[in-house]
C-alpha positions in Angstrom: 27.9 44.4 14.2 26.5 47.7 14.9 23.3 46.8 13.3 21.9 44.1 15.5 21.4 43.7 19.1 24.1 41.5 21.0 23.5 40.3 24.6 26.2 38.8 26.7 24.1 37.0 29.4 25.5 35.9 32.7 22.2 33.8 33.9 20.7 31.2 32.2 17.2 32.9 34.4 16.4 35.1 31.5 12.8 35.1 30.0 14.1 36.1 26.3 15.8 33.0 26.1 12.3 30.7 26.3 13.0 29.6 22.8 16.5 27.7 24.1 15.2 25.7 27.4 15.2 22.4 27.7 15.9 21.2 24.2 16.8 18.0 25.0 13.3 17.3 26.2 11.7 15.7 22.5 8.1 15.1 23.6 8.0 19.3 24.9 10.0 20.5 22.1 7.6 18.3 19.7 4.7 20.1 21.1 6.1 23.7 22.4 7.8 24.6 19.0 4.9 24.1 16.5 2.7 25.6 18.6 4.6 28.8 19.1 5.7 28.8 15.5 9.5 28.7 15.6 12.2 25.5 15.2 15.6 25.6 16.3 18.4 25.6 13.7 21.7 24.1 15.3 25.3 25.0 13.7 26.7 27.9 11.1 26.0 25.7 8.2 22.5 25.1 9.0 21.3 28.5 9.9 23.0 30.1 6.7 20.6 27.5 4.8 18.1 28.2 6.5 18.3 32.0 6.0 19.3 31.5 2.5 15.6 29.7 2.1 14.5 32.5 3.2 13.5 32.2 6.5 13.9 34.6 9.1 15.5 34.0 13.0 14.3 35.3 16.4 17.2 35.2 17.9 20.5 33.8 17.9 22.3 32.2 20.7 26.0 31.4 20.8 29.5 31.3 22.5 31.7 34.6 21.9 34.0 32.6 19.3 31.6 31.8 17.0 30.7 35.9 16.2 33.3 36.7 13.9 32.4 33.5 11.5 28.9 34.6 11.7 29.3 38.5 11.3 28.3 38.8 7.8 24.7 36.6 8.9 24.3 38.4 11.8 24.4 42.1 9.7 22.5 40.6 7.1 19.2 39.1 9.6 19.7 42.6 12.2 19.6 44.6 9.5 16.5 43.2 7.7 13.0 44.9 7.3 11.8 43.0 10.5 13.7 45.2 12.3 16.5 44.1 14.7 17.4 40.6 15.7 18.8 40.2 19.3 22.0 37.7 19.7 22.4 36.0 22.8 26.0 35.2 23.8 27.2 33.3 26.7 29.9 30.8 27.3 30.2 27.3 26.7 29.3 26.2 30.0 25.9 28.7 30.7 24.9 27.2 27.0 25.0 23.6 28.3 22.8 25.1 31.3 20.2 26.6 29.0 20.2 24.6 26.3 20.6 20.8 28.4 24.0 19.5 25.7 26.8 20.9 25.2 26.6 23.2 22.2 29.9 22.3 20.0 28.5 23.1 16.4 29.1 26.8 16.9 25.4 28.2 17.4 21.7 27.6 17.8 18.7 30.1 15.6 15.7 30.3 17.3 13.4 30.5 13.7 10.1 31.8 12.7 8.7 28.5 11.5 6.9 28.8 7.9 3.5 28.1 6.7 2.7 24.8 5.5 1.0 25.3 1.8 -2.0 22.7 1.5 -1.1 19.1 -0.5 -2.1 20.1 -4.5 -0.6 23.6 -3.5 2.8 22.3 -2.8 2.6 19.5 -5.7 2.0 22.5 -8.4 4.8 24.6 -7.1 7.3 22.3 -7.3 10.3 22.1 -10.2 9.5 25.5 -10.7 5.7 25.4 -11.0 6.2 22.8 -13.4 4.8 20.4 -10.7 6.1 17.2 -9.1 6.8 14.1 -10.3 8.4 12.3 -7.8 6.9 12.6 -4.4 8.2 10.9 -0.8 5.4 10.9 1.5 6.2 9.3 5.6 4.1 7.6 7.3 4.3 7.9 11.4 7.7 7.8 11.2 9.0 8.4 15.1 12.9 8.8 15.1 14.1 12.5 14.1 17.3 10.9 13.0 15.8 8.7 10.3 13.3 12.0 9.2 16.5 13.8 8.3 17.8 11.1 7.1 15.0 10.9 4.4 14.9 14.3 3.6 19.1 14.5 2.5 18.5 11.3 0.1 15.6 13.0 -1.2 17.5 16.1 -1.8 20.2 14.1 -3.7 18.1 11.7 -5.4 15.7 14.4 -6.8 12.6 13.8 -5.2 10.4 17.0 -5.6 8.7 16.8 -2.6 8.1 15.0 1.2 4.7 14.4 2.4 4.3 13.5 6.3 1.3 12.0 8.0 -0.4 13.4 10.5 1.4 11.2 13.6 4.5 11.6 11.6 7.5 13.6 14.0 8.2 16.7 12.8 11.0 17.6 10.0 11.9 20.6 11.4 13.3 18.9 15.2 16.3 20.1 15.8 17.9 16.8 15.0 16.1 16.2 11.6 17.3 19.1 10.8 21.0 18.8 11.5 20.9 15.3 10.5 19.3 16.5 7.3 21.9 18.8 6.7 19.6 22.1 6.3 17.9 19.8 3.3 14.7 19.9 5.1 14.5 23.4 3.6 15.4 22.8 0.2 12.7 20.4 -0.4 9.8 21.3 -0.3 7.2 19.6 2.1 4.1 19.6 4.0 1.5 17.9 6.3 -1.3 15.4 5.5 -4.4 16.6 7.7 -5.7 13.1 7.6 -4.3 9.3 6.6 -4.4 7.6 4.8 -7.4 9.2 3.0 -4.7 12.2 2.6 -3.0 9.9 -0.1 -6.5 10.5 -2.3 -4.8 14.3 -3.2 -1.9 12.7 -4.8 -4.4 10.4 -7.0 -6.3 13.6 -7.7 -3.4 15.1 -9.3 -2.2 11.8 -11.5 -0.2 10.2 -9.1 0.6 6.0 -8.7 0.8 5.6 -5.2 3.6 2.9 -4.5 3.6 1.3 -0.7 6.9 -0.3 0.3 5.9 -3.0 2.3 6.0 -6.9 2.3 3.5 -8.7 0.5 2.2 -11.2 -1.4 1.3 -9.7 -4.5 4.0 -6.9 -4.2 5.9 -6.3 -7.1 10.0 -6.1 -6.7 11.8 -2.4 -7.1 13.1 -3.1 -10.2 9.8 -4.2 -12.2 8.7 -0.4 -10.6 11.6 0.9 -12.2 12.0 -0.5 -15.5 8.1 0.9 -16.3 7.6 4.0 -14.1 4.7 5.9 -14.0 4.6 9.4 -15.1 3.7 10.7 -11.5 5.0 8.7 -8.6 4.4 8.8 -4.8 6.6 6.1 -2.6 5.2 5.8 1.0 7.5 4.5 3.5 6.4 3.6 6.8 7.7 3.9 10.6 10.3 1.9 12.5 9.5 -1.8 13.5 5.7 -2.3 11.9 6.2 -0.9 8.6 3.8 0.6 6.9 -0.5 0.3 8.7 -2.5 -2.4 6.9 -5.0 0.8 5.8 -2.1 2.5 3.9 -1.0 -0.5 2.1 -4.9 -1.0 1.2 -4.7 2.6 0.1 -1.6 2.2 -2.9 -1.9 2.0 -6.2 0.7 -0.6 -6.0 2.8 -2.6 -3.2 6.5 -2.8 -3.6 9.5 -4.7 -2.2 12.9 -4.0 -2.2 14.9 -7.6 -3.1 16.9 -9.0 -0.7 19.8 -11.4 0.2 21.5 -12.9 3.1 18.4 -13.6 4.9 17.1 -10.1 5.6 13.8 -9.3 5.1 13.7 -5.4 6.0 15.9 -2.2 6.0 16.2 0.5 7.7 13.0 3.3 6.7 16.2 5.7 5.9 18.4 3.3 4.1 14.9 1.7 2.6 14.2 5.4 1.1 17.7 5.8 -0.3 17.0 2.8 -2.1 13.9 3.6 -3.7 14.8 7.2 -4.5 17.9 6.1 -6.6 15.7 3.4 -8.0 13.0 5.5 -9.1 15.2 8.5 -10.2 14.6 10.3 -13.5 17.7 10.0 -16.1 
């Protein structure tokens, strides 16, 4: 441990720890974190993922029990090329003060949030630079939970990448990431600078652009997936309304998911989990 910085605070009054306040507060965090360039990564598991993608922490904050699991991390980001990487420790109830919940996943990252690569950018890097064929992209989607949601069935239904409209809440939230389980960093995404004349990239690089939605002329899931097209983009849209009338009049195609028992709708998460296995290459 002798190669990073550890801090045993006794006040929560402490202007290093800026990055930790308040992070129950969504609409500040939503606003305070991009702007200053950093997410918070909540829980062992999720920081070593995020680390192992190669991002690089701030700080750490955490209670004294949690430093011997995390030793070997904490050598590894102190002793990096950035230079040394202070660790904040306090205990359990001075966290709750700081952080506004009780902090029982073991500890919290303050991260240096990466750069976003532009649309055809992040299409042609994906699979290796071999590019990507099956793309996710979100449309205003308002509910962290459901965002990470999205982005763990896209990581085990091998989607190659998530696109995210502008208005779309952010996958790097503290809760779309937990709820993601770290997933948000192993696929790769990025956001649309405008909707839904943002979807016109994906058509420029070969793309079908497939809305789920309800509609008369829609065609069912499975007519989608017994003829794929070579590139395909699914848009999903937010809680309650669906997708916008102008993203539907955007798509290539409109697309329902069949139903029984009366329901009409799913869940966007459960709806995406759907389509991803659907439309999955074999």
């Amino acid at each position: 441990m002798s190669r990073v910085a550890l801090h045993h605070l006794t006040s929560a009054d402490d202007e290093r720890l800026s990055d930790y306040l308040r992070l129950t507060d969504v609409a500040l965090r939503a606003k305070h974190e991009p702007a200053k360039g950093l997410y918070i990564a909540e829980s062992s598991t999720v920081i070593r993922r995020a680390v192992a993608a190669g991002h690089r922490p701030r700080s750490l904050l955490m209670a004294p029990r949690w430093l011997p699991d995390l030793e070997d991390l904490i050598e590894a980001v102190g002793g990096g090329p950035e230079g040394d990487v202070p660790v904040f420790v306090a205990d359990a109830g001075l966290l709750e003060t700081i952080t506004g919940f009780h902090l029982h996943r073991g500890a919290l990252a303050a991260m240096h949030r990466p750069p976003l690569l532009a649309v055809h950018e992040l299409l042609a890097a994906a699979r290796g630079g071999a590019g990507a064929r099956r793309v996710a992209v979100l449309e205003d989607i308002v509910d962290h939970t459901n965002v990470g949601a999205i982005f763990r069935s896209a990581a085990a239904l091998g989607v190659d990448a998530v696109l995210v409209s502008p208005r779309c809440a952010d996958p790097l939230y503290r809760r779309s990431v937990r709820v993601s389980m770290g997933t948000v960093f192993q696929v790769p995404w990025t956001r649309l600078e405008s909707w839904p004349a943002g979807l016109d990239a994906l058509r420029e690089d070969g793309f079908t652009v497939a809305a789920l939605a309800l509609s008369d002329d829609a065609v069912t899931l499975d007519e989608l997936a017994a003829a794929p097209p070579d590139r395909l983009a699914l848009v999903l849209g937010t809680e309650g309304d669906g997708l916008s009338r102008a993203a539907v009049q955007a798509a290539d195609r409109v697309v329902r998911i069949p139903m029984a028992g009366g329901v009409d709708s799913l869940n966007v998460a459960a709806a995406s989990a759907v389509a991803f296995w659907a439309t999955r290459e074999v």
